[in-house]
C-alpha positions, 0 to 999 in steps of 0.5 A: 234534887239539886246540889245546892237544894242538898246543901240548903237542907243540910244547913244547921242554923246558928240559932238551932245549933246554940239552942241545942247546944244549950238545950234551950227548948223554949228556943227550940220550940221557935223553930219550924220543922224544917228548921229542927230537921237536921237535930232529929236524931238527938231530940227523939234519943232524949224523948225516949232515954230515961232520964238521970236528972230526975228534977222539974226542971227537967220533967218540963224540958222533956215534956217541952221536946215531946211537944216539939216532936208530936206531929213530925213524921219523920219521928218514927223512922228515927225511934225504929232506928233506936229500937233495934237490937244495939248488943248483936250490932256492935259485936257485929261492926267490931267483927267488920272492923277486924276484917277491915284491917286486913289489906286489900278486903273488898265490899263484898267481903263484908261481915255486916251486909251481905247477899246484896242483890242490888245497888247500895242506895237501893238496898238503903232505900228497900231495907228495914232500920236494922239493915239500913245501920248495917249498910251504912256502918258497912259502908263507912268501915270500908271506906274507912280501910281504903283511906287507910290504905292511901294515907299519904293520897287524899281522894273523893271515894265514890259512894253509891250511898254516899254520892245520891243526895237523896238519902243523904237526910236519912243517912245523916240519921243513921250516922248519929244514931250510931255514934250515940249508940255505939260509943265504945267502938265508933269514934267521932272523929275517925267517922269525920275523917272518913267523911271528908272522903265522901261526897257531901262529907262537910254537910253530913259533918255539921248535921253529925256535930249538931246532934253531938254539940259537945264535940264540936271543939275536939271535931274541929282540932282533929280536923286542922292537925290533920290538915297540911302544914302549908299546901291547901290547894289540892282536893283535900285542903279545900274540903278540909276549909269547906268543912271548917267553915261550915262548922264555924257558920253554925256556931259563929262564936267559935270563928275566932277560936278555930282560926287560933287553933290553926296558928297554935298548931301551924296548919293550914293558914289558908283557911286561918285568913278564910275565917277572918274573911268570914268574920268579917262578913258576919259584921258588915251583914249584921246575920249573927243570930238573935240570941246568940252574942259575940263581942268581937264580932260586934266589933268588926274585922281584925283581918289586917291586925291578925296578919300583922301578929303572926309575921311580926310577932314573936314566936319564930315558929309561927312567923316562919310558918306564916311567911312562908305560906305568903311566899308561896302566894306570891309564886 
């Protein structure tokens, strides 16, 4: 499977991501499979939770998802998922996440998996749903300690499991199945952040926000204030824009507010003028959803105005911090 297949598969589209987020199944139901493969997880955890709201309203909307699901294959892998014994799990990770605070552990040392006899995307692909959480959360922990340990160095973590585009689907289901599950131990974004060290990490990112839509603000922010004040040309910056961008091409009203949230906290000005480009490219193409509304994209680019703003305007901090990064374009 090719890189750019990959990419394709794990793009969630604007139309999906504003029905879920919504939780609009009359729109959902529009959707092809392929379309709904990426919110999966989200949509067979809803069919199988029993409800609090205990309205009509909501009978018909879980019928509706139920509807949507039946004949999808892939459900059952998703419900084995979901039906493992959660309670061991997480006294299980928060034992490896114990021993991934200790300096220089190994992925051998591993609490959660071990006796491998294989390579890890093997082992993935042999393993029963239990094992396959506890490969993948083993995986991320470990990564998640080297990163730790490397701070102040942004690096491509090789990942047997992680590089094999094959799996990522399935990984994917994995990841958001145990964000929902264990919310008290695993935070979405010390997960997105260690994603950003993987390969594929900004696409796995928008499959993980798709299927927790609410946090797609608090992801976003932690993803900027994180990000370098000024250099952006190094791998890390460049994955950080990449991931950004994805996040914003899914749910496109939100361009204008990320790009405000970098010059709220200074950071990464490159990726500030990246989405005003790509504002503006979503005017002229016209490729904004059906359903889905943005005034100020309706009425075109600001790109020229905004830039204008920051080095005019009268917040010295932010004319210095964007003057600067003009200055260091013209080197």
């Amino acid at each position: 499977m090719s890189l750019e297949k990959m990419n394709c598969e794990c793009t969630v589209s604007p139309k999906v991501f504003k029905a879920i987020q919504n939780l609009n199944v009359g729109e959902l139901s529009k959707c092809t499979p392929k379309e709904l493969r990426p919110i999966l997880p989200c949509l067979v955890r809803m069919s199988l939770i029993s409800p609090i709201d205990l309205t009509r309203e909501c009978a018909e909307a879980r019928k509706g998802i139920l509807t949507l699901l039946s004949g999808i294959e892939l459900v059952n892998a998703i419900v084995a998922l979901l039906s493992i014994d959660f309670h061991t799990l997480e006294t299980d990770v928060k034992k490896e996440q114990q021993l991934r605070q200790k300096i220089g552990t190994t992925q051998q040392d591993s609490l959660l998996v071990q006796s491998l006899q294989s390579s890890m995307a093997l082992e993935f692909e042999r393993s029963d749903s239990t094992r396959r959480l506890r490969l993948v959360l083993s995986e991320i922990l470990f990564i998640q300690s080297q990163v730790h340990d490397q701070r102040h160095e942004f690096y491509a973590k090789q990942s047997d499991l992680f590089d094999n585009s094959v799996y990522i689907e399935e990984v994917c289901d994995v990841i958001c199945i145990a964000l929902a599950e264990l919310p008290s131990i695993l935070s979405i974004t010390d997960i997105v952040e260690t994603l950003l060290h993987v390969k594929h990490g900004p696409q796995i990112i928008c499959w993980v926000i798709a299927n927790s839509p609410d946090s797609f603000k608090e992801v976003c922010t932690h993803i900027i204030a994180n990000g370098e004040r000024q250099e952006e040309e190094n791998t890390g910056g460049r994955i950080r824009m990449k991931a950004l961008s994805l996040l914003c091409q899914m749910n496109p009203v939100q361009f204008l507010a990320i790009r405000a949230k970098c010059v709220e906290l200074c950071r990464m000005p490159a990726l500030a003028i990246l989405l005003s480009l790509e504002h503006r490219q979503i005017a002229d193409e016209g490729i904004l959803p059906k359903g889905v509304e943005d005034r100020s994209v309706a009425e075109g680019s600001d790109v020229v105005a905004f830039v204008s703003g920051l080095l005019l305007g009268n917040d010295q901090q932010v004319r210095n911090w964007f003057a600067m990064f003009v200055r260091n374009g013209q080197k």
